[in-house]
C-alpha positions as CSV (number, residue, x, y, z in Angstrom):
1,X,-40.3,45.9,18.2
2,X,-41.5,43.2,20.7
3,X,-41.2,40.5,18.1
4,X,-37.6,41.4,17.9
5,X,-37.1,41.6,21.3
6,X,-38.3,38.4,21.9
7,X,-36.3,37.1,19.3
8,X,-32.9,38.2,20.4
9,X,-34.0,36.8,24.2
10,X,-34.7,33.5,22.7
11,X,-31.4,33.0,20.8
12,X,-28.9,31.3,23.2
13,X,-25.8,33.4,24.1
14,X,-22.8,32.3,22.4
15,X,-20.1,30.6,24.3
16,X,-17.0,32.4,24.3
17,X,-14.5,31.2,21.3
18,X,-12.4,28.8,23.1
19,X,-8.8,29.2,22.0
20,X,-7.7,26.8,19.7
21,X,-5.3,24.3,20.8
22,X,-3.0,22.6,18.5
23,X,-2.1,19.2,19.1
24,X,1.1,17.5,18.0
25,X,0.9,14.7,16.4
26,X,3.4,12.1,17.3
27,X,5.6,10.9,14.7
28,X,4.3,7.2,13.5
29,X,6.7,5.0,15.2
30,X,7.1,1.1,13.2
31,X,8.8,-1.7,13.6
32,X,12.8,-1.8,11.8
33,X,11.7,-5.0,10.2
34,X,8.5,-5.7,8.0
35,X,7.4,-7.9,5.1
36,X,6.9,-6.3,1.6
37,X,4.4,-8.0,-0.3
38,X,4.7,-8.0,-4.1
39,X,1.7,-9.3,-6.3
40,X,2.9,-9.4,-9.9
41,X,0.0,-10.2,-12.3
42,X,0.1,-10.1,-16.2
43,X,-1.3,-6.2,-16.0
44,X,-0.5,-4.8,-12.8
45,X,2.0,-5.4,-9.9
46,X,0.8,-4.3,-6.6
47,X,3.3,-3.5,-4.0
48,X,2.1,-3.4,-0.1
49,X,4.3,-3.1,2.8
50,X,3.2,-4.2,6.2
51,X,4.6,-4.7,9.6
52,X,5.5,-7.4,11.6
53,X,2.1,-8.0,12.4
54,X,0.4,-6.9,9.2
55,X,-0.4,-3.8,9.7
56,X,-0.1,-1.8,6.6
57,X,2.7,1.0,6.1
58,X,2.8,1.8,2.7
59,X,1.9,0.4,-0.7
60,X,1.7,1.8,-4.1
61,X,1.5,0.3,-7.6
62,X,2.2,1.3,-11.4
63,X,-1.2,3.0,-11.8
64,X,-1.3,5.4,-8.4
65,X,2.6,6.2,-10.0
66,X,0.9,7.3,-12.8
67,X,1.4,4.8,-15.8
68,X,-2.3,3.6,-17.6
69,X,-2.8,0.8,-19.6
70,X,-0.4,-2.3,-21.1
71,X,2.2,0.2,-19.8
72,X,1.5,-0.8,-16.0
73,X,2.7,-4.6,-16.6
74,X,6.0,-3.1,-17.9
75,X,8.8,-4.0,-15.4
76,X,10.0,-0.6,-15.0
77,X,6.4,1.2,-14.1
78,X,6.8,-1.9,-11.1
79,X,10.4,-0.5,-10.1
80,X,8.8,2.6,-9.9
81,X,6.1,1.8,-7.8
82,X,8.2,-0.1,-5.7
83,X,10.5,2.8,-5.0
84,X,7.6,4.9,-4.0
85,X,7.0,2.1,-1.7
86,X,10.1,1.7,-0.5
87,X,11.0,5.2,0.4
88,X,7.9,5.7,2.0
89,X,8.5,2.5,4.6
90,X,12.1,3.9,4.6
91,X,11.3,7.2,5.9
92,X,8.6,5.8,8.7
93,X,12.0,4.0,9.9
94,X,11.6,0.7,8.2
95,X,15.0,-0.8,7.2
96,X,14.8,-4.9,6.7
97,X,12.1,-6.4,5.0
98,X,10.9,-9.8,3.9
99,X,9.9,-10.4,0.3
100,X,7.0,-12.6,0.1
101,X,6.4,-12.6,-3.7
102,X,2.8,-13.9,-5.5
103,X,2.0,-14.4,-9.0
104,X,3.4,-14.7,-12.3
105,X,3.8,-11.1,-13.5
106,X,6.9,-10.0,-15.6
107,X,7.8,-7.5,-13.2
108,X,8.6,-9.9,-10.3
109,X,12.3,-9.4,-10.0
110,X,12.5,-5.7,-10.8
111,X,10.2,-4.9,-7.5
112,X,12.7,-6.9,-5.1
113,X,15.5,-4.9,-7.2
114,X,13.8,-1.6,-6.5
115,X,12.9,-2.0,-2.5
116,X,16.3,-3.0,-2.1
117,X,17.7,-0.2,-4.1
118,X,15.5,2.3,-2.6
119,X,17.7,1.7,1.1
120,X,15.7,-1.7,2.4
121,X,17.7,-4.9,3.4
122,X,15.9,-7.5,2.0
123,X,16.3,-10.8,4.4
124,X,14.9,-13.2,2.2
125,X,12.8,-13.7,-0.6
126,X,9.3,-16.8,-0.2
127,X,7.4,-17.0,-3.6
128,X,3.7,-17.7,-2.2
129,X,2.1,-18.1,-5.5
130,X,-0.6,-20.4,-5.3
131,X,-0.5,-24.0,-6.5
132,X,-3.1,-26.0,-7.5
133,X,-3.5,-29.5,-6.1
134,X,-5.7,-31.0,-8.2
135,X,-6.5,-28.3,-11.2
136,X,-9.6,-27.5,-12.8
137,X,-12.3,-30.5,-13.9
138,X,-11.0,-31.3,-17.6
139,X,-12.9,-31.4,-20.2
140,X,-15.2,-34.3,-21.1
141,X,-14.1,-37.1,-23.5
142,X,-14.1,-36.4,-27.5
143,X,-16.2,-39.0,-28.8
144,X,-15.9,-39.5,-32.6
């Protein structure tokens, strides 16, 4: 009985149960106007929308939208994704958007179809694929 006694002396006394206290979240507040990036490769086209200064807001492509495989270079699983995108930024309170395009993908113009379907005014359209200036070495001299 002493062992037990000393054992319930030892334990600290609980601190009353504070009441829980919800706090409200703010709704995210972004700017109207943003820039939707759109990387088309030969398998996948990635869709990211960002700010004004880059932050990101939404961003979704063909495999998140659920399509596996060859079927993710398909220009409507990109229109897909792109709506999800879209609609996403649109409902955050993004309305005008900058399309800065990169890559060679087949799904390049559906994307820009689909963010501007989806409710977003699309300002302009900059294709930033990358350009090389001098290529790869090429290959050594056939001697015969």
């Amino acid at each position: 009985m002493a062992e037990e006694a000393k054992e319930e002396k030892e334990a600290p006394a609980e601190a009353p149960a504070a009441e829980e206290v919800k706090v409200k979240k703010g709704k995210k507040r972004i700017d109207v106007q943003g820039v939707a990036h759109v990387y088309a490769s030969f398998n996948n086209t990635i869709i990211s929308i960002t700010d004004s200064k880059g932050n990101l807001v939404a961003g979704n492509s063909p495999g998140r939208s659920g399509y596996k495989g060859s079927k993710k270079s398909t220009p409507y699983a990109a229109q897909v994704a792109s709506e999800a995108a879209a609609l996403q930024a649109f409902t955050l309170g993004m309305r005008k958007v900058t399309v800065r395009i990169k890559g060679a993908g087949p799904a390049r113009e559906s994307a820009v179809r689909a963010l501007k379907n989806a409710g977003l005014e699309v300002l302009s359209i900059l294709d930033v694929t990358g350009i090389p200036h001098n290529g790869c070495r090429p290959k050594k001299r056939r001697r015969i």
